[in-house]
N, C-alpha and C positions, 0 to 999 in steps of 0.2 A: 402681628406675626406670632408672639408669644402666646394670645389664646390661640391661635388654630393648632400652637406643637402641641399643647397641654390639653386641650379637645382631642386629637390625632393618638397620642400616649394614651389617652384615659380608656382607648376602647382595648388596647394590650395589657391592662391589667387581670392580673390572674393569668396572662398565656405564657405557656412553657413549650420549649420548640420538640417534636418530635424528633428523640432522637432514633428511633425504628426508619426512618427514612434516610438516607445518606443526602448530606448537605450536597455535596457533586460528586460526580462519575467523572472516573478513569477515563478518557477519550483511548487510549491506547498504550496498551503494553510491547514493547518492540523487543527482540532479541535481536543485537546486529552479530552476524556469522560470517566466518573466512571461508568459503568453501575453496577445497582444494581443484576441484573442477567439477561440471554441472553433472556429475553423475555420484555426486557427495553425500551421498543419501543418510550416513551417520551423525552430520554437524545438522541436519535439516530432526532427526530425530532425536538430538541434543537436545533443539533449540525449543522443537513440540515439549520433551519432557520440563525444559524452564517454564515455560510459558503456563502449564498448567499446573505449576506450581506457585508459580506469581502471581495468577490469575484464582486461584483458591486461597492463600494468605490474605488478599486485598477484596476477594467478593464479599467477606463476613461483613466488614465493614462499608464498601461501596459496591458501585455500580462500574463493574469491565465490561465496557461496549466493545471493544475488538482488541484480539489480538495480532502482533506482526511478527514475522518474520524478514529481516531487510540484510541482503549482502554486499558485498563490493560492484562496483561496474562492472559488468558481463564479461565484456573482453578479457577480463584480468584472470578468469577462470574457464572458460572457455573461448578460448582465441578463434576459433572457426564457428559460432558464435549463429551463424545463419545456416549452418548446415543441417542437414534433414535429423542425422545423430544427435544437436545439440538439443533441438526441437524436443523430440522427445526426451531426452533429459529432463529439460525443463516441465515438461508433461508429469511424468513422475512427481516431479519435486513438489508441484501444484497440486497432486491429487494427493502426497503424503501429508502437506500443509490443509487442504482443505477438508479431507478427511477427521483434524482435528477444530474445524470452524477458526482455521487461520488462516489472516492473509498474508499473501508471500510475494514481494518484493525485490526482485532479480537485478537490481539496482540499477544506476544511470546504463544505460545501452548506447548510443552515440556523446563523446563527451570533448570530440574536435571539432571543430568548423571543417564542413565539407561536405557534400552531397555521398550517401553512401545505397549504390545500385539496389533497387531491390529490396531495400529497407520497408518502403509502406505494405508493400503486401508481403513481408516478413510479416509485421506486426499486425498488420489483422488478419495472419494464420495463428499467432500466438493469442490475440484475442479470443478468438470461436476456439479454439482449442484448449481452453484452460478459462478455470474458474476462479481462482482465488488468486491468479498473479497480476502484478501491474510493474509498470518499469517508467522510467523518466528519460531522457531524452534532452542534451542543449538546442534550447530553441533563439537566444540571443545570447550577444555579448554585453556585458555590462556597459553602458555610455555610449550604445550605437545602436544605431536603429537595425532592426529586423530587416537583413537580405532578403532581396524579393524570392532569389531561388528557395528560401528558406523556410519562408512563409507558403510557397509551394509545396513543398513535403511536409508540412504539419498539415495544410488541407488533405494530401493526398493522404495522410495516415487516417487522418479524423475518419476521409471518407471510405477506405479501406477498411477499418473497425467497424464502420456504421452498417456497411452492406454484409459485413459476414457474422457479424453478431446476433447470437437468440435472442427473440424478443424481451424474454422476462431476465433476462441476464444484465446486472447490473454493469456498467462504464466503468473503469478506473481500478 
């Protein structure tokens, strides 16, 4: 064992690590934002003007693969939250976010136990309709198995995004 380290070492002599290469990348930079309701379009271009400031301080050095933008649970800023007005909101906020190659984060959208009408083809009207947003969703309870009605609205969502979604447009 002792000659294969000292065989193994002997060919790293003379090597010195490149340091023009960053050792690792940034996975993501996140700005979290309060918006006061989904039509907040000043904390959304707060968050753009941090981000490409975070995002230039840390490129000299590494690699920023993506930037975020992430805010509170939906409801908390827009209570009607499904309405055609929120919609576009949201639309906006998406194309002020990806206008700057960031993605934007509308935060958890269902966050009670409950069946909420109309939800799956909500979200895959905000899927086809937006590029840079994604949002989360409670899908279980900690220490209990996945309600079967439960597990029926996550198919019906999956399948609702799948069918309105553009081909080259990425999920998530």
């Amino acid at each position: 064992m002792g000659l294969l380290g000292t065989g193994a070492l002997s060919a790293l002599a003379g090597w010195r690590p490149d340091w023009s290469v960053p050792e690792f990348r940034i996975r993501t930079i996140t700005a979290g934002v309060e918006l006061q309701s989904a039509a907040d379009l000043d904390a959304v271009r707060a968050a753009r003007e941090f981000l490409s400031l975070a995002s230039s301080r840390f490129s000299d050095s590494f690699e920023v693969q993506t930037t975020r933008i992430a805010t509170q649970p939906l409801p908390r800023y827009a209570s009607s939250w499904m309405s055609t007005s929120a919609l576009q909101s949201i639309r906006e906020l998406d194309r002020l976010a990806a206008d700057a190659d960031i993605m934007f984060n509308i935060g958890p959208v269902l966050t009670e136990d409950g069946d909420v009408p109309g939800f799956a083809s909500w979200a895959a009207d905000l899927a086809a309709s937006t590029t840079n947003t994604s949002f989360s969703t409670r899908s279980a309870t900690c220490g209990r198995a996945l309600p079967r009605d439960r597990g029926i609205r996550l198919v019906r969502i999956s399948h609702g995004i799948h069918r309105t979604r553009r081909p080259s447009a990425p999920v998530g």
